[in-house]
C-alpha positions as CSV (number, residue, x, y, z in Angstrom):
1,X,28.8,-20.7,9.0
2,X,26.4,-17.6,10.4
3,X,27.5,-14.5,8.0
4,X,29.3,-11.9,10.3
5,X,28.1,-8.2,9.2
6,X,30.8,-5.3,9.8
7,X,30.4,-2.4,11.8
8,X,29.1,-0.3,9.3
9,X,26.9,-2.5,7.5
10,X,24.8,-2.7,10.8
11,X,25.0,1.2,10.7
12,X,23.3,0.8,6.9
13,X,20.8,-2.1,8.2
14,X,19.6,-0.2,11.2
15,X,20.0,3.7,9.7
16,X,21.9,5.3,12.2
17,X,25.7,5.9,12.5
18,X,28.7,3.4,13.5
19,X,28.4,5.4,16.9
20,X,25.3,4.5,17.3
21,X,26.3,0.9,16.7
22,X,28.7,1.0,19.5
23,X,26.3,2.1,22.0
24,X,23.6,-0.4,21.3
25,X,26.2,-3.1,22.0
26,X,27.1,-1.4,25.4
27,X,23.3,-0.2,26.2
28,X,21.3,-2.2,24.4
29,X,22.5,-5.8,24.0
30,X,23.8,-5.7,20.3
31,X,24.9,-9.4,19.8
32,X,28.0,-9.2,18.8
33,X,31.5,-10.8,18.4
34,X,35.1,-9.6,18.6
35,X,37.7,-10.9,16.1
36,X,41.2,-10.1,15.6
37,X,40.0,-6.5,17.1
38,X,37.2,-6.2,15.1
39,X,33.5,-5.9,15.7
40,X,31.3,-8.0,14.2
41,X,28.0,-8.6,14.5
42,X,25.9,-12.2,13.4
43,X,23.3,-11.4,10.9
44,X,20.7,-14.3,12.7
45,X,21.1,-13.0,15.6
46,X,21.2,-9.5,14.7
47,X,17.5,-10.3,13.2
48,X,16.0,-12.1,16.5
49,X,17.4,-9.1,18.6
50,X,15.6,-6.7,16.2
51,X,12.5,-9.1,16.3
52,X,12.7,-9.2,20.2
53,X,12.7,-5.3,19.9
54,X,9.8,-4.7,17.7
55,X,7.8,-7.4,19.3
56,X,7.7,-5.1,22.8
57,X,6.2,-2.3,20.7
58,X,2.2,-3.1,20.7
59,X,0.9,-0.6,18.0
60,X,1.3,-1.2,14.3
61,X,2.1,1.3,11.7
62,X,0.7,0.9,8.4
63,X,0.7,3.6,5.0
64,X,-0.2,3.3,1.4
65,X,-3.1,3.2,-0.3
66,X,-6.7,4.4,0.1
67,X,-9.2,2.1,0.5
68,X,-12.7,2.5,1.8
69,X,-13.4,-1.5,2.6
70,X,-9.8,-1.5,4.9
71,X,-10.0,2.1,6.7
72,X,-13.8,0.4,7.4
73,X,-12.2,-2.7,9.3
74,X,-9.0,-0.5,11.0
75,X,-11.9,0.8,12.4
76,X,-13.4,-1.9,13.5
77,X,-10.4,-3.4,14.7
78,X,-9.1,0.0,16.7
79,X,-12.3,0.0,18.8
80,X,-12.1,-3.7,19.8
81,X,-9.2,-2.9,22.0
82,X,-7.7,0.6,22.1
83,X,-6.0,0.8,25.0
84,X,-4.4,-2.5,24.5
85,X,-2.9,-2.0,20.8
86,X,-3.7,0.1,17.5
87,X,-3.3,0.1,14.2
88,X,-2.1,3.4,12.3
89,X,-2.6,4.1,8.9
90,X,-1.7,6.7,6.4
91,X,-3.4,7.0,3.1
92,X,-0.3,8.4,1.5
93,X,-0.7,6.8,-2.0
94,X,0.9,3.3,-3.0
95,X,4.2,4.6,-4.0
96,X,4.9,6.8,-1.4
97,X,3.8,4.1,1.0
98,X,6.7,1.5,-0.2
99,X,9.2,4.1,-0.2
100,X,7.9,5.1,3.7
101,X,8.2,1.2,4.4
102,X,11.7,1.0,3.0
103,X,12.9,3.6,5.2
104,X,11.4,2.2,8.3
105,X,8.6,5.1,8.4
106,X,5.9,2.5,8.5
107,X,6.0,-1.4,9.1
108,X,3.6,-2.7,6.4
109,X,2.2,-1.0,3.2
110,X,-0.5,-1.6,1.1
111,X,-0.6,-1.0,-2.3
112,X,-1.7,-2.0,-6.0
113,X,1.0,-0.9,-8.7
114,X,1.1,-2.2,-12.0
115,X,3.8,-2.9,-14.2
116,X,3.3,-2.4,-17.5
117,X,5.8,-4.8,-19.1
118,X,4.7,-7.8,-16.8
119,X,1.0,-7.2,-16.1
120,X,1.9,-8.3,-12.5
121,X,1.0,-6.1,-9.7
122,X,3.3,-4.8,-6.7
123,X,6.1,-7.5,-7.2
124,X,8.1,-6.4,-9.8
125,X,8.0,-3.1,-7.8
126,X,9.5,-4.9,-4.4
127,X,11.9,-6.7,-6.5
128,X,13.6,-3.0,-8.1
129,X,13.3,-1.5,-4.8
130,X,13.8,-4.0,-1.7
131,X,16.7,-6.5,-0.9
132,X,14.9,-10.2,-1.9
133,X,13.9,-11.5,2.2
134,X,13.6,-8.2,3.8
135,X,9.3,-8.4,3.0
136,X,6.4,-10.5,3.2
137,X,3.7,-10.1,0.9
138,X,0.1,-10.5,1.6
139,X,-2.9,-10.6,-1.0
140,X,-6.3,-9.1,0.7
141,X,-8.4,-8.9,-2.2
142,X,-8.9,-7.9,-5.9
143,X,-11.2,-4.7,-6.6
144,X,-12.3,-3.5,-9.6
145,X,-11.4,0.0,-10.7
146,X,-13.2,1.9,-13.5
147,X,-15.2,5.2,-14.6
148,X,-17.2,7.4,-12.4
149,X,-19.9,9.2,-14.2
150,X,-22.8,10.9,-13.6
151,X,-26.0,8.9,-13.0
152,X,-28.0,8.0,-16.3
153,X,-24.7,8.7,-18.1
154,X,-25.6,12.2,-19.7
155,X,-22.8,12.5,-21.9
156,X,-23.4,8.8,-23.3
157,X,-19.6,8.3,-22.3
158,X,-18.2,4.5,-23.2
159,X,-15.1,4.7,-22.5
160,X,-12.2,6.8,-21.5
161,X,-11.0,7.7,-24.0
162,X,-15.0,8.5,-25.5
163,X,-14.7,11.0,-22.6
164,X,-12.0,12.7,-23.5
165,X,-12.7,13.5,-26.9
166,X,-16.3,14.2,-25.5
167,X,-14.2,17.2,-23.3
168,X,-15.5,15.2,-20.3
169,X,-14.5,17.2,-16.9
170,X,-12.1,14.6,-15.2
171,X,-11.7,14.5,-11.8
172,X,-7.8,13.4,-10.4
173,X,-6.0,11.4,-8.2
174,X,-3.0,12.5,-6.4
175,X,0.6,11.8,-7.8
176,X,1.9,8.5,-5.7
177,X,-1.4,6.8,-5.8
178,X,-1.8,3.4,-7.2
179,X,-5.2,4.7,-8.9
180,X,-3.3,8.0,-10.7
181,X,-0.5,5.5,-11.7
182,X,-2.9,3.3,-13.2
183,X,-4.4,6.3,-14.9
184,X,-1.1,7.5,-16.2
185,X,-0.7,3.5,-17.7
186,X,-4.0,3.5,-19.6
187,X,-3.9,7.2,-21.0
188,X,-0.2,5.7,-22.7
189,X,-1.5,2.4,-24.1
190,X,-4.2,5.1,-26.0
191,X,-1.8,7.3,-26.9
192,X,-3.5,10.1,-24.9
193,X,-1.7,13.2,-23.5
194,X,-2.6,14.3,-20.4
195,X,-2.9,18.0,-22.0
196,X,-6.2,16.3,-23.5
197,X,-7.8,15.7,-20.3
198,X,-9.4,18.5,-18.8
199,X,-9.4,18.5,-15.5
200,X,-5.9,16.4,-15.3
201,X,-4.7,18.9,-12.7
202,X,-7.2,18.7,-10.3
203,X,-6.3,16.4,-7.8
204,X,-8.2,14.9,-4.9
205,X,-6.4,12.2,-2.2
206,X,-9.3,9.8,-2.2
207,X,-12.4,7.3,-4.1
208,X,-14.4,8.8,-1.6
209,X,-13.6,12.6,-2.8
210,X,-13.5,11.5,-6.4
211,X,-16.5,10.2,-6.3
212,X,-18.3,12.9,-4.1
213,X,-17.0,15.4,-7.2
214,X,-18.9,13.0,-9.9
215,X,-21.9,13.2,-7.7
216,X,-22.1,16.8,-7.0
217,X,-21.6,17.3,-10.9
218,X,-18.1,19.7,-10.3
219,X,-16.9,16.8,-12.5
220,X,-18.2,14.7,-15.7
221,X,-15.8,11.9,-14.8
222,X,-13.3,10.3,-12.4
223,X,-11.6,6.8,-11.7
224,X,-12.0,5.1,-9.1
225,X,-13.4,1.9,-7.2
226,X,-16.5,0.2,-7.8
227,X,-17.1,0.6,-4.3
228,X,-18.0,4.3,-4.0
229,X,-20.0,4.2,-7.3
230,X,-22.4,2.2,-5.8
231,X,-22.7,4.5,-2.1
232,X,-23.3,7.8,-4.4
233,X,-25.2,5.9,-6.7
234,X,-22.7,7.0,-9.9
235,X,-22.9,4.9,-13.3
236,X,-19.8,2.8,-13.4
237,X,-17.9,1.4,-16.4
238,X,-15.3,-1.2,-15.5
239,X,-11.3,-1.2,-16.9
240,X,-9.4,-3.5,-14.4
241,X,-9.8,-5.9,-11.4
242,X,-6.5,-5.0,-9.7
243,X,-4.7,-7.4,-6.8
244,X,-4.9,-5.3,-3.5
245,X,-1.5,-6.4,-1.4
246,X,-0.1,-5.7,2.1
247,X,3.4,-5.7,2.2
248,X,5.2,-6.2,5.6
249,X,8.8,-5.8,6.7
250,X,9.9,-9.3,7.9
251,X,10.9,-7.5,10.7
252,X,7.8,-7.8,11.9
253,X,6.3,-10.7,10.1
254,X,5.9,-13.0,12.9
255,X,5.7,-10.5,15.6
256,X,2.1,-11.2,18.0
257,X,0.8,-7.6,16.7
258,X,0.8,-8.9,12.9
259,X,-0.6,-12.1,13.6
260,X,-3.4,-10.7,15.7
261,X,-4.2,-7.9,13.2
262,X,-4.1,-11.0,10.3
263,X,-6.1,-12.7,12.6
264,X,-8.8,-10.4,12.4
265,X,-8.5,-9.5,9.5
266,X,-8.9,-12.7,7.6
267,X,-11.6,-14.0,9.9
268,X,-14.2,-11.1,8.7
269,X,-17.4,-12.2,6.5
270,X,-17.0,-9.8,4.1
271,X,-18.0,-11.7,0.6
272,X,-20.5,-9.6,-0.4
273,X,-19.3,-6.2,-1.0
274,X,-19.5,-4.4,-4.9
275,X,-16.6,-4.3,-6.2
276,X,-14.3,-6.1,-4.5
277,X,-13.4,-10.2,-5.1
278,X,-12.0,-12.1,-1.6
279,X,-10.9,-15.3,-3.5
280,X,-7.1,-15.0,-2.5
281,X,-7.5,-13.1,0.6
282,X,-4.8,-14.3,2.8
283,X,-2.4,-15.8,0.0
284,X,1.2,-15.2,0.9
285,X,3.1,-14.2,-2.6
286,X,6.5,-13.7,-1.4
């Protein structure tokens, strides 16, 4: 038998209030039933009538982390048809983009957390956060994430933790970012305050700006993607090779403006750019 949802757990699913509720069934076509004087509403077809919604909507709002090889293809991607459908993005960080997806701000969100105790990137996050079925996960690609120094390596840094003892100037990432998180997790498996790193407080939002800081030599040091060290030319010493997900609402997971933007996505020759590793691109985790 379907499960029947009550009145106010439809208020909960959809975030507005039971008034609300009521008027979507008289407005908007809520499916709905009526038993024993009570409203309530089956959770299936609840889930095709939101589908049906977001399916009229053409663009596609996406948040989470920065990264230089995706905003490269939105691009792309934006210009092949503008006035027919476009993709938003927000480079908010990876943890502030899953908490924008759970509250409906954005419809997919990419991102690169990991959890200590596990070693396992972005799932164990979902699972702590998100109901189990209400996301589909999406690998794009693994990058490598290390050091940014200065070219030629003038302080003869080998590691971090060689750079701060050496008093290296470290450039930041922004709180909520996958890159900062990561930061925070190595500087704890050293034992390494934060107090020790000078610089910790200055913060840019991007690889890009990180790596523009190294280059212009306003910092000794900075972490960041593989990427950028090669476009400024930066030494680079490797740490991790991270998975780099897109997490969608299953909302719209099989909605026409997912699958084209997939699609596209997954049909791009792009297996020969530094730093980055396309050997599960398109593997659905969850």
């Amino acid at each position: 038998m379907e499960e029947l949802l009550t009145t106010k757990e439809v208020a909960r699913l959809l975030r507005v209030n039971e008034k609300k509720v009521y008027q979507l069934i008289k407005e908007a076509g809520l499916p709905h039933v009526r038993i024993a004087g009570k409203w309530l509403f089956p959770k299936e077809h609840l889930n095709h009538w939101l589908r049906e919604r977001i399916q009229t909507e053409k663009d596609l709002r996406l948040g989470g982390s920065d990264d230089p090889l995706l905003l490269k293809f939105l691009s792309s991607f934006n210009r092949k048809d503008p006035l027919q459908r476009t993709v938003f993005y927000a480079a908010i960080g990876s943890r502030l983009g899953l908490m924008a997806l759970k509250e409906a701000k954005v419809e997919g969100c990419c991102c690169h957390l990991l959890d200590p105790e596990t070693q396992e990137y972005n799932l164990p996050f979902l699972k702590k956060w998100f109901q189990a079925g209400t996301y589909v996960v999406v690998t794009l690609w693994h990058r490598r994430q290390g050091l940014y120094l200065a070219k030629g390596n003038p302080l003869g840094i080998k590691d971090l933790k060689d750079a701060v003892s050496k008093g290296a100037r470290f450039i930041n990432r922004n709180k909520g970012s996958g890159t900062r998180h990561l930061l925070d997790l190595i500087l704890e498996q050293e034992n390494i305050s934060s107090e020790e790193v000078v610089g910790f407080r200055q913060e840019v939002s991007t690889h890009f700006e990180v790596a523009l800081k190294v280059f212009l030599g306003e910092a000794d040091a900075g972490l960041g993607i593989e990427y950028m060290a090669h476009l400024f030319g930066l030494e680079f010493i490797p740490l991790v090779e991270e998975r780099f997900d897109l997490v969608f609402s299953s909302l719209v997971w099989e909605t026409e403006k997912v699958k084209n933007f997939l699609s596209f996505l997954f049909s791009a020759n792009w297996h020969k750019v530094p730093g980055y590793s396309f050997r599960d691109t398109g593997k659905i985790l969850v």
